[in-house]
N, C-alpha and C positions, 0 to 999 in steps of 0.2 A: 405597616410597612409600605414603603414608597416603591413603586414599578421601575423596573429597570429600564434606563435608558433605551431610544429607539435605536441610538446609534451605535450601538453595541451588539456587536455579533456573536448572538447567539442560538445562534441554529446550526445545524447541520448544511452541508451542503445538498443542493439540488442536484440530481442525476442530469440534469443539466450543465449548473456549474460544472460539476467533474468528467463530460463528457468536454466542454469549452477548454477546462484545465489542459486537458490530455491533450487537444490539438496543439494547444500552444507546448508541449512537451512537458508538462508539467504534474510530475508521478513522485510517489514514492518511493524513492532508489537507496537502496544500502551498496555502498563503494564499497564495503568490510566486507560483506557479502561472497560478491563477485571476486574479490582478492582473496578469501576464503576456499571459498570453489578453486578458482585458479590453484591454489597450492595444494590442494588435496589433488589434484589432478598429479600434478609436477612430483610429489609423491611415490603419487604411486609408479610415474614413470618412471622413476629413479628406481624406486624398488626392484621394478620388473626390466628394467637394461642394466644394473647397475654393472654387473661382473663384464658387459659388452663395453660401457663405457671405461671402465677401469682398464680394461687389454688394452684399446684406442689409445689411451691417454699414455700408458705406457711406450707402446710401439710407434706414438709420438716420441716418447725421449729418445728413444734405439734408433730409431733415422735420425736425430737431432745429434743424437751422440757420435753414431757414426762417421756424419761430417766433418767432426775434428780432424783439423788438418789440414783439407781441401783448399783449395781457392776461395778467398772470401767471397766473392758475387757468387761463384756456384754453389758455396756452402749457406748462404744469405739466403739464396732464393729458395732452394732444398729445404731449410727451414721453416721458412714462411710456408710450402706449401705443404710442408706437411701438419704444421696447425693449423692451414686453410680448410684443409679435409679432414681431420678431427672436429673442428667447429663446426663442418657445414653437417657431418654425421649427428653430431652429437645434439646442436642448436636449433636447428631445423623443426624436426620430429617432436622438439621441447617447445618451440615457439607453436606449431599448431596447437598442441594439447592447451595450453595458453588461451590462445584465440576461442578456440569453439567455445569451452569452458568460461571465457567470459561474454561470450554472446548469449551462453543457456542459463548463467546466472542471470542476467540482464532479464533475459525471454523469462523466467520464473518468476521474478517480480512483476514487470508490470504488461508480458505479452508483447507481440508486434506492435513497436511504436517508428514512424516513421516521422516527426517531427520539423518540417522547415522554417518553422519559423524562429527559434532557438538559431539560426542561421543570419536572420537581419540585426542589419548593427542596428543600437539603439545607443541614440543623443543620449536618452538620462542614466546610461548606464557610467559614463567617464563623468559625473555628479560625483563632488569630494563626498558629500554631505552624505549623499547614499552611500561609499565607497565605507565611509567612519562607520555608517550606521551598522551595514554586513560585517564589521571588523568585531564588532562590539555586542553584535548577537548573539540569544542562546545556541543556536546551530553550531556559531565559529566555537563558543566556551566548551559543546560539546564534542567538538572536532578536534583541539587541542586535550582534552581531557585522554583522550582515545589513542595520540598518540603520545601522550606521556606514560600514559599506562603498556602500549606496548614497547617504548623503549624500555623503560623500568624493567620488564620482564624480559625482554632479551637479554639484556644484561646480566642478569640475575641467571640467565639460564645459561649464557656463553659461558659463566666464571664458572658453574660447578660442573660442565659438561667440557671444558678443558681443562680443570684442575683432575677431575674423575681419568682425563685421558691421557696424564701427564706418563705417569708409573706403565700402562700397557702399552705407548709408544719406545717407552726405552727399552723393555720387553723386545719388541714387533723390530727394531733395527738389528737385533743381534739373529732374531729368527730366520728374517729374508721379506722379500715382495709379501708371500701369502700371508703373511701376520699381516704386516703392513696394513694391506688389502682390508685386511677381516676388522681390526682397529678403526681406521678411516671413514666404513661403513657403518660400524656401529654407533660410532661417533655423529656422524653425520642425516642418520636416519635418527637417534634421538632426537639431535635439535631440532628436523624436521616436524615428528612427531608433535612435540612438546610444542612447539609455536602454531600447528595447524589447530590443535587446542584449546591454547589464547585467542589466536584468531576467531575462531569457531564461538566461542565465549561471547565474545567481544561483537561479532559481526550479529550473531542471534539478538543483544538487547539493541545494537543499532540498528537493525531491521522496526523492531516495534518502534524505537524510538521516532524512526523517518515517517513510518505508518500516522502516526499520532502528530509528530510537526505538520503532515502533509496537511490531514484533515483538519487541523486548528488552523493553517494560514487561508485557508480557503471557505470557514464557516465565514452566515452571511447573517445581515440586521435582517430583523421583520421586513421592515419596507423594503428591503433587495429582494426577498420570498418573495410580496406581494407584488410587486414589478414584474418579475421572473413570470410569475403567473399571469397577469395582462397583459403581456408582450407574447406569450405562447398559444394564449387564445385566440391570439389575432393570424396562428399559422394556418394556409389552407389546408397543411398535411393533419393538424391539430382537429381541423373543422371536420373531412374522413373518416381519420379515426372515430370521431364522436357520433357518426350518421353510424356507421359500424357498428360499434357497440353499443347502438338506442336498440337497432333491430334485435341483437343479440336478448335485449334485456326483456326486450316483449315477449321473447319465445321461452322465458327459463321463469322460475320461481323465485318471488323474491321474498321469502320467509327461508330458502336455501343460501340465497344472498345476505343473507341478515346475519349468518352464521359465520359469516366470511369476512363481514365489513369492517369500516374501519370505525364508524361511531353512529349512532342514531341520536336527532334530536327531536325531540316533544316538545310538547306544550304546556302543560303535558299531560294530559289525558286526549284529549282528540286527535289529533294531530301526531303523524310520526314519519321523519324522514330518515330513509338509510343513505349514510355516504362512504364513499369509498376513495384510498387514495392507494394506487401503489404505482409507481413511478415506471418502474419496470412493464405495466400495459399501458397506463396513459400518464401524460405529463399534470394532471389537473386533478381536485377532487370530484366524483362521478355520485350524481344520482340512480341508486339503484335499487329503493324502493322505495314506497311511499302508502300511508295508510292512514284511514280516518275513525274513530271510533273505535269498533272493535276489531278491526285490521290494527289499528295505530297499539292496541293493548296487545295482541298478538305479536306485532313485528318487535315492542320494547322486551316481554315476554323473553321472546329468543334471543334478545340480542343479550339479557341478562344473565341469563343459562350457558350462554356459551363468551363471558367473559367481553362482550362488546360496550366500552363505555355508551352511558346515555345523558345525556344534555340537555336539561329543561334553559329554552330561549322561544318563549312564545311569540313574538315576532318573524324569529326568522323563520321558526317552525311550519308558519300560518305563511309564511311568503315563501319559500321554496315548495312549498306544497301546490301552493294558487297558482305559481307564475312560473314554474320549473317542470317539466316531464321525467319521465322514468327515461336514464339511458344518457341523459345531457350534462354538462359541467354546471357548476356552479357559475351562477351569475353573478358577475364583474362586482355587482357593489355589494357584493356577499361575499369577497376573498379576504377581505380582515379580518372578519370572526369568524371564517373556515379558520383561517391562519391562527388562526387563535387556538381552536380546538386542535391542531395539528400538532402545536406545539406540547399542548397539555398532553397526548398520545404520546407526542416521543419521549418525555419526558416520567410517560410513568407507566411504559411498554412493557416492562418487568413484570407487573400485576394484572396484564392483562389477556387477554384472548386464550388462556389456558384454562380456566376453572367459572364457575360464576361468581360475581362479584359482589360484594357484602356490602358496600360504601353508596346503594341507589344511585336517584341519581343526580347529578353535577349540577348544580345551580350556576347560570353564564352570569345571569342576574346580580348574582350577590355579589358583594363588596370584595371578596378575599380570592377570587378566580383568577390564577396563573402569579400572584403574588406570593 
């Protein structure tokens, strides 16, 4: 089997990358979501003023009505303002629940985002070329799917929730207002129901779905990792952290540390390096123990016991050990076959750091590694 192209992105993104993403405003958002939320809200508002809104709407016609007769301008205007203040009653108090409701859906996906730069025009965005490309993407294919499926079902719900309403409306006119009333709401709370439903449906697999486009447009090729990593080493805040946590490592146990790590490599009998990567405390892979002989059989030992792959690379082994301290990153012309082992981890994280591990250890050496 032939190695996959370098220029192929297939890695995960860096907590780097998706902190850069985020400034540029760029998250995964479900719009079904938020319009979700939004009408479960609206809902229940209705639910819980309905009988206040219905009086309102009424005692609009009864002024409306009453005017019969009058002078047209003073009956015009008497009109208008009496569904001025039915609307501002009614609209108002409906347009808040709205608002917060899609602020806290928003804040539930991806947190305070304050983005400005989603605010500068951008030349290549009036690009036909791009303009065809977003027309003709999986996103748009599933953006239309999304709304043919909820037209379909409205429709589908309008015809048997006014056919069902036909019979108890010609009931409700011989009865008076209170039928009326009782008909209109019931009617009207199902549709409600019934489509917060669909929605609900519908916004749930668009949720995952956004989750999953976000993080595939944003995976990166090997060489963007190992870039990513060259360029961070070279940060002072980078250089800090790393004095930080050397002292840290002098003072704590590192057969504790082995237990924790992310991979040990041998020689592999003499020789035994632990490394560590987790992004969330440092940006870089971290030396955090090291051992020679019967430390190096003890540190692999542990790391086997408790699920820690181990990686026979006799060079690098023998050179992160000579030229590397306990407590410091990995050296710059060592971030390729980190990268390497990094990849093999995420890739087969499932089987790991839970149980001891049956499969010894990794040969970087042989022919068939990460192929």
């Amino acid at each position: 089997m032939s190695q996959k192209p370098t220029g192929e992105k297939t890695e995960q993104p860096t907590p780097k990358k998706l902190r850069d993403a985020r400034k540029k405003g760029q998250v995964a958002r479900s719009q079904d979501l938020v319009t979700t939320v939004s009408l479960l809200g609206v809902i229940a508002y209705i639910w819980v003023v309905w009988d206040y809104m219905f009086f309102k709407f009424v005692e609009m016609l009864d002024i409306v009505a009453a005017l019969h007769g009058t002078d047209f301008s003073t009956s015009a205007y008497g009109a208008m303002q009496a569904i001025f203040d039915v609307a501002v009653v009614v609209t108002l108090p409906l347009l808040s629940v709205v608002f917060v409701l899609g602020v806290a859906g928003n804040y539930f996906q991806f947190g305070s985002l304050f983005a400005f730069e989603n605010l500068k025009p951008k030349i290549e965005n009036i690009s036909p070329a791009k303009g065809l490309k977003k027309i003709f993407s999986i996103k748009q294919f599933v953006e239309f799917l999304k709304s043919l499926i909820k037209i379909v079902f409205l429709s589908v719900l309008l015809f048997f929730v006014i056919k069902d309403a036909i019979g108890p409306y010609m009931n409700a006119v011989q009865c008076g207002m209170q039928c009326l009333m009782a008909v209109t709401s019931s009617m009207l709370l199902t549709t409600l129901l019934f489509t917060a439903l669909a929605f609900a449906i519908v916004s749930a697999l668009d949720f995952i779905f956004q989750k999953f486009q976000h993080r595939k447009e944003l995976m990166m090729t090997k060489t963007e990792v190992q870039r990513e990593f060259k360029e961070t080493e070279g940060d002072p805040l980078i250089k800090g952290k790393r004095k930080q946590l050397a002292q840290e490592m002098v003072l704590s146990d590192g057969i504790e540390r082995t237990r924790n790590a992310t991979a040990v490599i041998v020689n592999p009998t003499h020789f035994a390096v632990v490394i560590d990567y987790k992004p969330e405390i440092a940006p870089l892979p971290l030396i955090v123990a090291k051992g020679r002989n019967l430390h190096a059989h003890e540190l692999r030992n542990e790391a086997e016991k408790h699920g820690v792959p181990v990686f026979r690379n006799v060079l690098l082994a023998r050179s992160l050990y000579a030229d590397s301290d306990v407590g410091t990153f990995v050296p710059d012309e060592w971030f390729e076959v980190i990268a390497k082992i990094l990849v093999w981890v995420d890739k087969n994280r499932e089987t790991l750091y839970t149980e001891p591990l049956n499969h010894g250890v990794i040969d970087m050496e042989g022919g068939n590694f990460l192929q």
